[in-house]
C-alpha positions as CSV (number, residue, x, y, z in Angstrom):
1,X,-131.5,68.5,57.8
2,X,-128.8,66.9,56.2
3,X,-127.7,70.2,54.8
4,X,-127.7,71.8,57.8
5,X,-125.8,69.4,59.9
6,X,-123.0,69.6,57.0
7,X,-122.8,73.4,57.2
8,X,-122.6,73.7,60.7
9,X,-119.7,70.8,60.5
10,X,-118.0,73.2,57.5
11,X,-118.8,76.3,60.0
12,X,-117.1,74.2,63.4
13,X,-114.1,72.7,60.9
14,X,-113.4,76.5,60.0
15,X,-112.9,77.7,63.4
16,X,-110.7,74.6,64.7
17,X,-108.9,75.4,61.7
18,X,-108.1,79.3,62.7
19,X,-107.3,78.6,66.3
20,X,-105.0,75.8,65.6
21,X,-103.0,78.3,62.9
22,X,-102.8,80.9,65.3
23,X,-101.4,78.9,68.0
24,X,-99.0,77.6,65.4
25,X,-98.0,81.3,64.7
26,X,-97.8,81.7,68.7
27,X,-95.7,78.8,69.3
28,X,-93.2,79.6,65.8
29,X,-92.8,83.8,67.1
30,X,-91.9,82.1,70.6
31,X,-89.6,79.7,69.4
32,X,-87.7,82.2,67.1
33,X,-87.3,84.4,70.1
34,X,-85.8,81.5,72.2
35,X,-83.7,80.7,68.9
36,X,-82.6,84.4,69.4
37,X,-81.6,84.3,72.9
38,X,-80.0,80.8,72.7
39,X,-77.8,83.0,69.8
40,X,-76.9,85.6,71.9
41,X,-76.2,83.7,74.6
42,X,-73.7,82.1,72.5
43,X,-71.7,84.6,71.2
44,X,-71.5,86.0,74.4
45,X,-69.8,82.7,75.6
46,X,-67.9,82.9,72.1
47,X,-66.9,86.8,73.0
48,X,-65.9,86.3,76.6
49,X,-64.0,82.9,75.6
50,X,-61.8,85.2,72.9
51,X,-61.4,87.3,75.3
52,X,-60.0,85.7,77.8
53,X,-57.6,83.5,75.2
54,X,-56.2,86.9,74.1
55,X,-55.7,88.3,78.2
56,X,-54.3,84.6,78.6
57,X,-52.3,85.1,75.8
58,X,-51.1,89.2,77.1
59,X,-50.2,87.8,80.1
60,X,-48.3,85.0,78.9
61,X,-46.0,87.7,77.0
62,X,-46.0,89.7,80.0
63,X,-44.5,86.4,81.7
64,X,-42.3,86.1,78.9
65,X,-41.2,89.6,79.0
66,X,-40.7,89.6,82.9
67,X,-38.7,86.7,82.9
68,X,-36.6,87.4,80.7
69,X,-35.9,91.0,82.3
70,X,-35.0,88.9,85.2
71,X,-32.8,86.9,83.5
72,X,-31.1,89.6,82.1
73,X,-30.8,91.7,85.8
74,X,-29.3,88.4,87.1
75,X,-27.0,88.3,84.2
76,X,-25.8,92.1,84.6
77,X,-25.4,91.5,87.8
78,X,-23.3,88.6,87.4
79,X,-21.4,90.0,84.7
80,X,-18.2,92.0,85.1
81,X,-18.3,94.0,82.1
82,X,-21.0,97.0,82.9
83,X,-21.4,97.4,79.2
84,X,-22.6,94.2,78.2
85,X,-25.1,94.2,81.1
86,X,-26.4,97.4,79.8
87,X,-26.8,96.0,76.6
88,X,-28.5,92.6,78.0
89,X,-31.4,94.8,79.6
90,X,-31.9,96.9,76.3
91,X,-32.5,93.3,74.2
92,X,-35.2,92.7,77.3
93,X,-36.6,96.2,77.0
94,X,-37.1,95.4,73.5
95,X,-38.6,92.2,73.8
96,X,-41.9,94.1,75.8
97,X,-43.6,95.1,72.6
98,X,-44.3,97.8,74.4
99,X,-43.0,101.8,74.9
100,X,-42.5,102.6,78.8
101,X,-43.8,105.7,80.2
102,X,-40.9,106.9,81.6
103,X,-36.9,106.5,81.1
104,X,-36.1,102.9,83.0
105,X,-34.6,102.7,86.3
106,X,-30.8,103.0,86.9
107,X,-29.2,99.8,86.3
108,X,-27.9,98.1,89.9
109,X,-23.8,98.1,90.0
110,X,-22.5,94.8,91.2
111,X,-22.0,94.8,95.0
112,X,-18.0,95.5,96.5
113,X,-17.6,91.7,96.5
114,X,-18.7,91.0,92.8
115,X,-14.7,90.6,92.1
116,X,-12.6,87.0,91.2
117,X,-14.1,84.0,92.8
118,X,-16.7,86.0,94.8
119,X,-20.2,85.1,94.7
120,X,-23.0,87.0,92.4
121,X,-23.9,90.2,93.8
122,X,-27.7,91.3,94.4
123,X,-29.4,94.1,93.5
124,X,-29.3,96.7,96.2
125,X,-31.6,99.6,97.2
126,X,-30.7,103.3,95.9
127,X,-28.3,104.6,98.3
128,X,-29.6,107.4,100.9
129,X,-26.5,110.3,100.5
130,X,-25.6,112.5,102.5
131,X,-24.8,116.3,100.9
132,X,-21.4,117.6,100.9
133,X,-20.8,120.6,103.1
134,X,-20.5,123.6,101.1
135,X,-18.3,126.4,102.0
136,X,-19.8,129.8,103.8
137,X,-18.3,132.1,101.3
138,X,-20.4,129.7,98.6
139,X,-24.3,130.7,99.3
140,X,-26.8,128.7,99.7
141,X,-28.1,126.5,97.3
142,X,-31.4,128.9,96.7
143,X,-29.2,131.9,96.4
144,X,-28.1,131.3,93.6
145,X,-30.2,132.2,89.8
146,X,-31.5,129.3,88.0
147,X,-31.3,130.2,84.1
148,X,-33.0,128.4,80.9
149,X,-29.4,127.8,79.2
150,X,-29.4,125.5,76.8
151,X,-28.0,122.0,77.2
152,X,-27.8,118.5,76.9
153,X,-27.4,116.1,80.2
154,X,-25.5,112.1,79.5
155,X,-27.0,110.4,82.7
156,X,-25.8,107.1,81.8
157,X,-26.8,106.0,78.6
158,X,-30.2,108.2,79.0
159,X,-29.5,111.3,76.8
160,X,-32.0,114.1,78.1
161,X,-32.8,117.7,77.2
162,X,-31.7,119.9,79.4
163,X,-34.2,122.7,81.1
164,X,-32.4,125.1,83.8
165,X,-29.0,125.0,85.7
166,X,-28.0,127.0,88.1
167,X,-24.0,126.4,89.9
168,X,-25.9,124.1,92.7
169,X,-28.4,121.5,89.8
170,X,-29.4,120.7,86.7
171,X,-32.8,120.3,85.5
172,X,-33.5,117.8,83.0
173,X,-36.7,117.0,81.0
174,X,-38.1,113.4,80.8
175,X,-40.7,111.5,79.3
176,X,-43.7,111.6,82.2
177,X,-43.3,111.2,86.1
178,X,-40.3,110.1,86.8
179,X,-39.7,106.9,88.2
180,X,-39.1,106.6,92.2
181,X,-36.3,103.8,91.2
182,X,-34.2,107.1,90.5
183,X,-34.4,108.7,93.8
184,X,-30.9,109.2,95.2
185,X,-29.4,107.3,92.1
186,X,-25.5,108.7,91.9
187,X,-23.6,109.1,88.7
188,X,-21.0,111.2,87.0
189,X,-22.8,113.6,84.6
190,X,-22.0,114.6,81.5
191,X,-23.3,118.4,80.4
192,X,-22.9,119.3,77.0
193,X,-23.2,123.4,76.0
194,X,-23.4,123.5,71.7
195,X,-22.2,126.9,70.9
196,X,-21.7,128.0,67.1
197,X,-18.2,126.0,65.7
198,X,-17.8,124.3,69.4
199,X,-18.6,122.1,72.2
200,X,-18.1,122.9,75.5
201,X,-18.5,119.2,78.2
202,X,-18.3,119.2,81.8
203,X,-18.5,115.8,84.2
204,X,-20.0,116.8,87.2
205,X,-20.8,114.2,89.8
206,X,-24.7,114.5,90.3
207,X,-27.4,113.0,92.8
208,X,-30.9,112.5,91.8
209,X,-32.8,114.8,94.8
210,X,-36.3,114.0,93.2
211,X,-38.1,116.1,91.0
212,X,-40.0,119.6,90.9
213,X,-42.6,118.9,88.4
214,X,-44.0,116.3,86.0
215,X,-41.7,115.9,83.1
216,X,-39.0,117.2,85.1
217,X,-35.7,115.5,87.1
218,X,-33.6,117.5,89.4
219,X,-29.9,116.2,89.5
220,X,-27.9,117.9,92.9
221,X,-24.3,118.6,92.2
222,X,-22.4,116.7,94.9
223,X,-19.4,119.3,95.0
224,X,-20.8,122.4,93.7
225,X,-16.8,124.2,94.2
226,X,-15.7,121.3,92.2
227,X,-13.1,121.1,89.2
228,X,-16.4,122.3,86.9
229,X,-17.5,125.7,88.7
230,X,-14.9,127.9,87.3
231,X,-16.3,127.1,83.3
232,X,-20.0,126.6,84.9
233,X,-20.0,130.4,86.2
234,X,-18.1,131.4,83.1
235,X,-21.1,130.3,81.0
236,X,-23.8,131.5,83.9
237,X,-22.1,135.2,84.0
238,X,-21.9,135.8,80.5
239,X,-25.7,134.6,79.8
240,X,-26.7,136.9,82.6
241,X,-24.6,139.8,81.4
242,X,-26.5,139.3,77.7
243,X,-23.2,138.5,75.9
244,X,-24.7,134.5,75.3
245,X,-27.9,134.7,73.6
246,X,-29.9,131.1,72.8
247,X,-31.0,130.3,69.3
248,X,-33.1,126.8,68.8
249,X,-31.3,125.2,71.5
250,X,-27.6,126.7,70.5
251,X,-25.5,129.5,72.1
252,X,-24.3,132.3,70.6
253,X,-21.9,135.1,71.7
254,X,-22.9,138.4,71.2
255,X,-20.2,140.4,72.8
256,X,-17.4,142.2,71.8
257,X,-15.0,140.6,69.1
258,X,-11.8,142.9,69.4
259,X,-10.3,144.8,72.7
260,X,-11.9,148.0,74.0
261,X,-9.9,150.7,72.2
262,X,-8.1,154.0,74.2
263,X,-11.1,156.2,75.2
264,X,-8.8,158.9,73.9
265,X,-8.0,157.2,70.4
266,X,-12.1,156.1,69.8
267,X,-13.3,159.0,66.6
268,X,-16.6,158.2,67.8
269,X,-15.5,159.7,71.5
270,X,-13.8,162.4,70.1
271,X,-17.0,163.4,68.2
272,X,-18.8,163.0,71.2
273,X,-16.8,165.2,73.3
274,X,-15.9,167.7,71.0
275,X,-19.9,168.5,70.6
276,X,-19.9,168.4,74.3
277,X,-16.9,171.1,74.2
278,X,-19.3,172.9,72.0
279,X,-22.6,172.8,73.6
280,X,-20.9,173.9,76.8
281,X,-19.2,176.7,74.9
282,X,-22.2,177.8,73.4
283,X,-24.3,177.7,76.6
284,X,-21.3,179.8,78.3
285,X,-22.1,182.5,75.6
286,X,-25.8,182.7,75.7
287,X,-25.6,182.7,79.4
288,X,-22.5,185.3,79.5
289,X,-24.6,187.5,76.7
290,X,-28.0,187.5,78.5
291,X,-26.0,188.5,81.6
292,X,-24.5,191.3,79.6
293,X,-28.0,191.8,78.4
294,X,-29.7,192.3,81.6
295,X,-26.6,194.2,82.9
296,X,-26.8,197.2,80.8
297,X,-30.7,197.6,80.5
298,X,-30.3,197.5,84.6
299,X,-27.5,199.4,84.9
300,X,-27.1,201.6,81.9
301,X,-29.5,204.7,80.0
302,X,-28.4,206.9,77.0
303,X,-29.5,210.5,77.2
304,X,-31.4,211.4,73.1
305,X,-29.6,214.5,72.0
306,X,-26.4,214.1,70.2
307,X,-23.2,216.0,71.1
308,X,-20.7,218.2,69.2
309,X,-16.7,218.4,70.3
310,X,-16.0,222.4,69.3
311,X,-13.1,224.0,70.2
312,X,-13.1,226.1,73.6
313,X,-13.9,229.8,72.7
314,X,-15.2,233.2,74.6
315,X,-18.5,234.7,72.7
316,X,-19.2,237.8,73.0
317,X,-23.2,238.9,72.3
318,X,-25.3,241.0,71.8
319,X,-26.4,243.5,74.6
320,X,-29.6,245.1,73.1
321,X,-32.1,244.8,70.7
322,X,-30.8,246.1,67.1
323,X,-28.7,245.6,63.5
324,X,-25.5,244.7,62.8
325,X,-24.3,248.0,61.2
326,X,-20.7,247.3,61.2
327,X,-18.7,243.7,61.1
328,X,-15.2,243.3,60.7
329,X,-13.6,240.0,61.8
330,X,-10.3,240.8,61.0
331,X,-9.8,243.9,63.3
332,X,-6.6,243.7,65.6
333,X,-7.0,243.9,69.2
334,X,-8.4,247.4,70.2
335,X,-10.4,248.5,67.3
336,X,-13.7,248.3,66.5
337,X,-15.0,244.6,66.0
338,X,-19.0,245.1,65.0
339,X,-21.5,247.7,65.9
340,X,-25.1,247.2,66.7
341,X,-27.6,250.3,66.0
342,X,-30.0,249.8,69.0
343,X,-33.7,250.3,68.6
344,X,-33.5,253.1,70.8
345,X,-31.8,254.9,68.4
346,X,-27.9,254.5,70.1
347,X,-24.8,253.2,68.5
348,X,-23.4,250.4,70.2
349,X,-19.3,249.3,69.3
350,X,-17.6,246.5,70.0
351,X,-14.2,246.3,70.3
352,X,-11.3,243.0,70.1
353,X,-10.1,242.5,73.5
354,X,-7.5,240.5,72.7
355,X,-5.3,238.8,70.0
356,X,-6.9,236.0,68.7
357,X,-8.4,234.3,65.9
358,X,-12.5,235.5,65.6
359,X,-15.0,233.1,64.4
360,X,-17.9,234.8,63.6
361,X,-21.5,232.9,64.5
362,X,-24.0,230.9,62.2
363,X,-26.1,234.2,60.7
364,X,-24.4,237.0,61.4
365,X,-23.5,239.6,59.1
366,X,-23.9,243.3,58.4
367,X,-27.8,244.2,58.6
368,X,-28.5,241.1,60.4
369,X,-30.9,241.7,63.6
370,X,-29.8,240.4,66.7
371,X,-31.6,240.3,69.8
372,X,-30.1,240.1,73.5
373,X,-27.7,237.5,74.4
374,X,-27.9,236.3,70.7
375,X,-23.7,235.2,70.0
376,X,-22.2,237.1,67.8
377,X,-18.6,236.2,67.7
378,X,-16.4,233.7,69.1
379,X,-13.0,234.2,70.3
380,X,-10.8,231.3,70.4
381,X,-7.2,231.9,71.9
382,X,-4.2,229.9,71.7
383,X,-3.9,226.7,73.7
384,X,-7.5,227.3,74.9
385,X,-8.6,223.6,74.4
386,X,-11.5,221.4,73.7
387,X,-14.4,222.2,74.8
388,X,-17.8,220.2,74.9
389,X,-21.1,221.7,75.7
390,X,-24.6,220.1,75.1
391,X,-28.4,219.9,76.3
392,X,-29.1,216.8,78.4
393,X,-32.7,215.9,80.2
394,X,-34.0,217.1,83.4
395,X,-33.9,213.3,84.4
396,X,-30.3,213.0,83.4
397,X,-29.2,215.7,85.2
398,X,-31.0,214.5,88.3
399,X,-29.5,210.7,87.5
400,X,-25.7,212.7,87.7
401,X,-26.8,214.4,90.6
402,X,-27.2,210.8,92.8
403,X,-23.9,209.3,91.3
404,X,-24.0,207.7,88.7
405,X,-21.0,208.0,86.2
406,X,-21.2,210.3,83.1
407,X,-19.5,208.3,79.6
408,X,-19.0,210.1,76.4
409,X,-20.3,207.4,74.0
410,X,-17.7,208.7,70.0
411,X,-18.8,207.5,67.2
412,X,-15.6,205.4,66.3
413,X,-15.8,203.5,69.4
414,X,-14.1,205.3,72.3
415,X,-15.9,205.8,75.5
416,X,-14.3,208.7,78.0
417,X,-15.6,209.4,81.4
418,X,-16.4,212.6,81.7
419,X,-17.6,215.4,84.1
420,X,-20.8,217.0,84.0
421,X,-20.4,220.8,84.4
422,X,-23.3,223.0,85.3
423,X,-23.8,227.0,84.9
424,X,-25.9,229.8,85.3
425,X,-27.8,228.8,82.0
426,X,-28.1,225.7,83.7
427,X,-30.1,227.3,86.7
428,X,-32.1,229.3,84.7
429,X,-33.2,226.9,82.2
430,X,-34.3,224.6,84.9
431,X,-36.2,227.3,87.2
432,X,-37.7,227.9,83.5
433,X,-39.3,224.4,83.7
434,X,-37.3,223.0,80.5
435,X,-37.1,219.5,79.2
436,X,-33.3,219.7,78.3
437,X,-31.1,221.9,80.4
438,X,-27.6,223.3,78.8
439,X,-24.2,221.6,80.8
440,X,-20.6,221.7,80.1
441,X,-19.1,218.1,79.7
442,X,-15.7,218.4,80.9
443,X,-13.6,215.3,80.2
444,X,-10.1,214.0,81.3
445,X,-6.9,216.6,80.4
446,X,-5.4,215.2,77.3
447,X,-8.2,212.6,76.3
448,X,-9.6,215.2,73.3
449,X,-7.2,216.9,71.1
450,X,-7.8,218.7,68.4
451,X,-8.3,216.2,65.8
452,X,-11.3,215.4,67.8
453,X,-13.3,218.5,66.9
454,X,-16.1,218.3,65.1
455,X,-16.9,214.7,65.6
456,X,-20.2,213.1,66.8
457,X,-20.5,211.5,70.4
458,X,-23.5,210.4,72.9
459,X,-23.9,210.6,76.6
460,X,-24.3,207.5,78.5
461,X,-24.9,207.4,82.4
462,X,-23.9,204.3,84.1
463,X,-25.4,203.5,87.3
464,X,-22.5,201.9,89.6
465,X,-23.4,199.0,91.9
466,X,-21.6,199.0,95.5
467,X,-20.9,202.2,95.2
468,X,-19.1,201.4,92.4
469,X,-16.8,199.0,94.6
470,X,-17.0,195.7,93.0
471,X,-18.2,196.2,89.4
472,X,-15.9,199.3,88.5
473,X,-13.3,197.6,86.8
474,X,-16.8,196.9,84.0
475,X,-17.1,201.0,83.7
């Protein structure tokens, strides 16, 4: 029994034992998390207490800062010397520790009264002004070309990049917005043009009308006709005539360096014209020899067979069928010339009917056969001329026949008009159905002599236009 009652004490001692240990652990996990928030709660307090000595101590050097812009305002505005106040408010400026977002406001002047004994002048609002009236022949102010020219802008003691400019504003660039302070702020304005090896200034007085984008500050000329417009448009007609060109912020001129020479006196003119004298005097020639061209393929046709001058002669022929039995070309006139035995068994003579020189034809002699009308003989007289016979186309013939002009075409380069002469061969041949007909070419009295004979010539017909009225001096 004793045992027992001594284990279940062991047993009962156990168990207080583990419930008292874990609500020991219980109330040490909750304690440590109450430690934990009492922590953070603390350095929250600690956080929010730094942070409001550093916004206390901001503000304080705000304070600082403000009041000693103030001070300085109230000194420039006390101050006579303009300078010196400007100087005052750039020490303030400086004492911000801190860059502004835009260039600062226009300094106030001092007020008309701010002269010998008279009281400190206030600060007064930006004027309102009112624009000049610009003359009719000017333009209006949008009329005018606004151009990215290079240039530098003095407002002041601000220095600022320059965007456009046209002869009525300026545009400037600037750090941000720009400040409202500057709205209708007057001043004389200083605009600088670099060009390469000089400096060209002009002092413009200038209003500030607002602004037409961020970055941006428009400054109105008061008197746009003023003392500056003549070198203003200078510069503004030159850029937009391309003899200013801009280089990294720098002008340059790129027109001409030496006087426009005599048009006359210019070798590259004269070059240029004279190949102008020759193209024209080339295209005059192809044109005038096409013309030519088309003229005499139109106008002009060349008959095939070629032509022999001879001497004008009487033959005499044959008159039957036979053989030369008897030739003698150097009978007198009355006696027996040649004899023909017939084939019908006659004799046949021929006597000279006159005195002159006989030529005696291409294959005649004594026991040569003849047949009828086959020339024998050829008596040429004294002072009987030149005589030109030849064989020209049925088509020829017919081409004479409706007017057009006959040319006898010599081989050294004459050209003779000439009449085309028609017989009873001529007839016959034709009614005979021939290609080539036999004519007489009969050209003016004294244009062949007799040093003409035996040369080579051509027939050419010419077909006359008009009626041969207006293109007849061409024949």
């Amino acid at each position: 029994m004793t045992t027992g009652a001594a284990g279940w004490r062991n047993v009962a001692a156990k168990g207080v034992r583990s419930v008292i240990q874990s609500q020991t652990e219980s109330a040490l996990q909750a304690a440590q998390a109450a430690a934990a928030q009492v922590a953070a709660r603390v350095n929250a307090q600690a956080e929010a207490q730094a942070h409001a000595q550093i916004e206390a101590q901001r503000a304080a050097a705000e304070a600082a800062a403000l009041a000693a812009a103030q001070t300085a305002v109230r000194a420039a505005t006390e101050a006579s010397d303009l300078a010196s106040a400007r100087a005052l408010a750039e020490k303030a400026s400086r004492s911000l520790n801190r860059a502004p977002a835009a260039i600062p406001p226009p300094t106030p002047s001092p007020g008309p009264g701010a002269g010998a004994g008279a009281g400190p002048a206030t600060p007064t609002a930006p004027m309102i002004l009112q624009k000049m009236q610009i003359p009719e022949e000017f333009g209006l102010e949008n009329e005018h070309p606004v151009l990215p020219i290079p240039f530098k802008a003095t407002l002041g003691d601000q220095k600022l990049e320059g965007a456009e400019i046209s002869v009525t504003a300026a545009y400037v660039k600037i750090p941000g917005q720009m400040d409202p302070a500057w709205k209708g702020h007057r001043d004389v304005v200083k605009l600088q043009f670099d060009f390469a090896g000089f400096t060209m200034s002009l002092f413009p007085e200038c209003v500030v009308t607002g602004s037409r984008e961020e970055g941006e500050m428009t400054l109105q000329f008061l008197d746009p006709t003023g003392p500056h417009l003549p070198q203003l448009r200078y510069i503004i007609n030159t850029y937009i005539a391309g003899d200013i060109a801009s280089v990294k912020g720098m002008l340059a001129y790129t027109g001409a360096t030496q006087p426009k020479s005599v048009k006359g006196a210019d070798p590259e003119s004269r070059k240029i014209t004279l190949k102008s004298v020759a193209v024209g005097a080339l295209s005059l020639f192809l044109i005038t020899a096409s013309a030519a061209f088309l003229y005499q393929r139109v106008t002009q046709s060349t008959e095939l067979l070629p032509i022999f001058i001879e001497q004008a002669t009487q033959d005499m022929k044959a008159t039957t069928a036979g053989q030369i039995s008897y030739l003698n070309p150097d009978a007198q006139q009355g006696e027996v010339l040649f004899s023909i035995n017939a084939n019908s068994g006659d004799v046949l003579n021929f006597q000279l009917p006159c005195d002159c020189k006989v030529m005696v034809a291409d294959g005649i002699f004594e026991g040569a056969t003849v047949l009828p009308i086959d020339d024998v003989l050829s008596l040429l007289q004294d002072g009987a001329g030149i005589r030109v016979q030849t064989q020209i186309s049925v088509e020829g013939l017919a081409k004479v026949m409706n007017g057009e002009v006959a040319y006898l075409d010599l081989a050294e380069g004459r050209s003779l008009p000439v009449r085309v002469a028609t017989s009873s061969a001529t007839n016959a041949a034709a009614h005979r159905g021939e290609a080539f007909v036999p004519v007489y070419l009969v050209p003016v009295e004294g244009a062949l002599t007799d040093a003409d004979v035996g040369k080579a010539a051509q027939l050419r017909l010419s077909k006359p236009w008009f009626n041969n009225s207006f293109f007849g001096f061409l024949e």
